[in-house]
N, C-alpha and C positions, 0 to 999 in steps of 0.2 A: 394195678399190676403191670401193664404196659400203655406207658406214652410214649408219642411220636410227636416232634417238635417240629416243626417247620424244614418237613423237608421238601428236600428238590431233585427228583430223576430225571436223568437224559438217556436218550439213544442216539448216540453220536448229537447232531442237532438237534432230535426232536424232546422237546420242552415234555415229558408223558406226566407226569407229576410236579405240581406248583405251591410251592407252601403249604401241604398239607400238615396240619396238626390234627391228634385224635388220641380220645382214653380208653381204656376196657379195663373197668371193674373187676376184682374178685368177685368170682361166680356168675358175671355177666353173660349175656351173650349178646352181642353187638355185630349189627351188619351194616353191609358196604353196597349200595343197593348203585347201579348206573347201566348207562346201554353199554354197549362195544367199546373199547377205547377208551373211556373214561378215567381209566388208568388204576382199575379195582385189583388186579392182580399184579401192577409193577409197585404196589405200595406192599401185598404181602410178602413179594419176592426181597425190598428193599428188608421190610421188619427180619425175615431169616436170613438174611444176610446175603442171597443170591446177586443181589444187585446193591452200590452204595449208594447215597445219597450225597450231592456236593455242600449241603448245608444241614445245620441243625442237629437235632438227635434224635437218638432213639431208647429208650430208659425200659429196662424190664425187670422187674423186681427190685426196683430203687439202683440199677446200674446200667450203664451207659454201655449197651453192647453193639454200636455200630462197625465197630471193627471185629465184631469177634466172627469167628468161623463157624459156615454153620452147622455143620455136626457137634460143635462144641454147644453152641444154642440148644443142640437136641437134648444135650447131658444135664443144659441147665433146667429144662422142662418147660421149653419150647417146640413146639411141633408141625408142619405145616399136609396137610395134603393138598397137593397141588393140581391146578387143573388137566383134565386128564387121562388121571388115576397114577399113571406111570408106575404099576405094579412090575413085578417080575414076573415078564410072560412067561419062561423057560420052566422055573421052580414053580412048586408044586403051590397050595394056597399054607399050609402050613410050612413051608420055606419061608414062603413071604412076609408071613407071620412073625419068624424065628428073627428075620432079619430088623423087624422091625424094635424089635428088644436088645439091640446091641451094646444100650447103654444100663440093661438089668445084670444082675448075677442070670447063670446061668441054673441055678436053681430053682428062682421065680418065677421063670418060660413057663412050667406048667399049670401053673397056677392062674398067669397072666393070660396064654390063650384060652383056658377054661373062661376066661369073662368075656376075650374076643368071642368064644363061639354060643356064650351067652346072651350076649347083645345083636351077634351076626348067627341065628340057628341055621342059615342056607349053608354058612361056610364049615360049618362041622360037619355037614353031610358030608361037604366037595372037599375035603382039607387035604386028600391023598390025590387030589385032580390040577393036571396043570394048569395053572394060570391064564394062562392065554386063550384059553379053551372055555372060561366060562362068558355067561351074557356078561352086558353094562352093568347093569345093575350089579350083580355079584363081585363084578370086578371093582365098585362104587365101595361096594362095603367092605371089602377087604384093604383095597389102600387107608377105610378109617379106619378098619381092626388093628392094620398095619401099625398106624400112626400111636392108636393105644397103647401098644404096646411099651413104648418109651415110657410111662405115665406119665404123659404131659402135665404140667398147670395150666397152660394156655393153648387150645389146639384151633389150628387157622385152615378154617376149610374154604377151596377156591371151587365156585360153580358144582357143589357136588350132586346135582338137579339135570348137569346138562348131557342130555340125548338119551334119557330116561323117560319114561309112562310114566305117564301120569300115579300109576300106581304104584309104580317104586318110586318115586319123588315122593307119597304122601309117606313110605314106608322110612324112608333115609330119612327125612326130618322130623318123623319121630322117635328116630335112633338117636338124632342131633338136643333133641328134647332131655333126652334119658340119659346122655351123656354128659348133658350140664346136671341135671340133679344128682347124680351121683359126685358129682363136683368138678366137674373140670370146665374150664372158664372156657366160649368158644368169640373166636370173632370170623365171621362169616361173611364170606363175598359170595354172590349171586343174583341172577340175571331175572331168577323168578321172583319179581318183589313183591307178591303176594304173600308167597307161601315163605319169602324170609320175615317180612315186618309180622307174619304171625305168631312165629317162636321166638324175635329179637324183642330185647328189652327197650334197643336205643337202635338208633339207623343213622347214618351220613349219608346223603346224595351226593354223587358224584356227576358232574360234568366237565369233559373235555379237560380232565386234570385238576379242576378244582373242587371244594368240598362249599354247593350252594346251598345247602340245607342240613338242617341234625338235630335230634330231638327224640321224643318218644315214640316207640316206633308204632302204638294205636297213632297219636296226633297226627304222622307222617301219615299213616296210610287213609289217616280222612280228608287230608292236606290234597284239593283241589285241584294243584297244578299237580301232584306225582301221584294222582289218577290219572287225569292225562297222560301225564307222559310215560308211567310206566306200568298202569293197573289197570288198563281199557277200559278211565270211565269217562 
């Protein structure tokens, strides 16, 4: 479904990504596991088009879409929520919702938030409450109801764990669970590599720009040195 070929991000001088190549299966879900920096979220900015890359490609659905724009990406069922949340504080959660289907008939809206507040039952209570007003967490699940709403094939979740309890992190990644069985393929950046290598199929480590390990994500998380370095053992 989507490969990424060797590519190469800058920030003005700074080198942030270095020949990374990497796949995501149909149906998959596949994470991006590294500390700070590592450059987990300038590879999914590069994939939606936010940022280029000066080499390589980028291929999704057997097409080469490094150039394309990225609300145009959105149309092809491509999705990203980004780290965040960056919902619309102002609008209501059912705005933000509406907004989020701008690539549906306006017909489908009601059909499509009936499964957002399927998946998210906090946001059906709060759907007439503004945005900005609710906790993290709620504001977590709405930017993915948001992102639903497109009906992704591939929907690219960045850090959706961070500055959340522990017990809305157990709750969001088994919303991230129930999102891939119902089908939609996810590839996943995140900090918490515990609670990612438990719902990912496959995982890439990342350091300081490069991809030093990749594989199953059980073998990863028995994988010695990325207990050390990222699973406190």
């Amino acid at each position: 479904m989507l490969k990424v070929d060797d590519i190469n991000v800058y920030y003005g001088a700074i080198h942030a990504v270095k020949g990374i190549s990497l796949s995501v299966d149909e149906g998959e879900i596949v994470t991006l596991i590294g500390a700070n920096g590592a450059g987990k979220s300038t590879i999914l900015q590069t994939i939606s088009g936010l940022l280029r890359s000066r080499t390589g490609s980028i291929t999704f659905l057997d097409e080469n879409i490094g150039s394309v724009a990225p609300h145009k990406l959105v149309q092809r069922g491509l999705a990203q929520v980004p780290e965040g949340r960056r919902i619309f504080l102002q609008m209501t959660v059912a705005e933000n919702l509406e907004m989020g289907g701008f690539t549906q008939k306006s017909s489908e809206l009601g059909e499509d938030l009936e499964r957002a507040f399927t998946l998210f039952p906090r946001l059906k209570e709060r759907r007439s409450q503004i945005a900005g007003t609710l906790s993290g967490g709620e504001q977590q699940m709405l930017a993915m109801g948001r992102a639903l709403m497109s009906h992704p094939k591939l929907l690219m979740l960045d850090e959706p764990s961070m500055g959340l309890a522990p017990i809305l992190v157990e709750q969001i990644f088994s919303t991230i669970v129930e999102m891939n069985r119902e089908g939609t393929t996810i590839l996943l950046v995140e900090q918490n590599a515990q609670m990612a290598l438990s719902v990912a199929g496959r995982a890439y480590v990342l350091e300081t720009g490069n991809i030093v390990m990749h594989g199953d994500a059980d073998d990863l998380a028995d994988n010695e040195e990325v207990k050390r370095a990222y699973l406190g053992g």
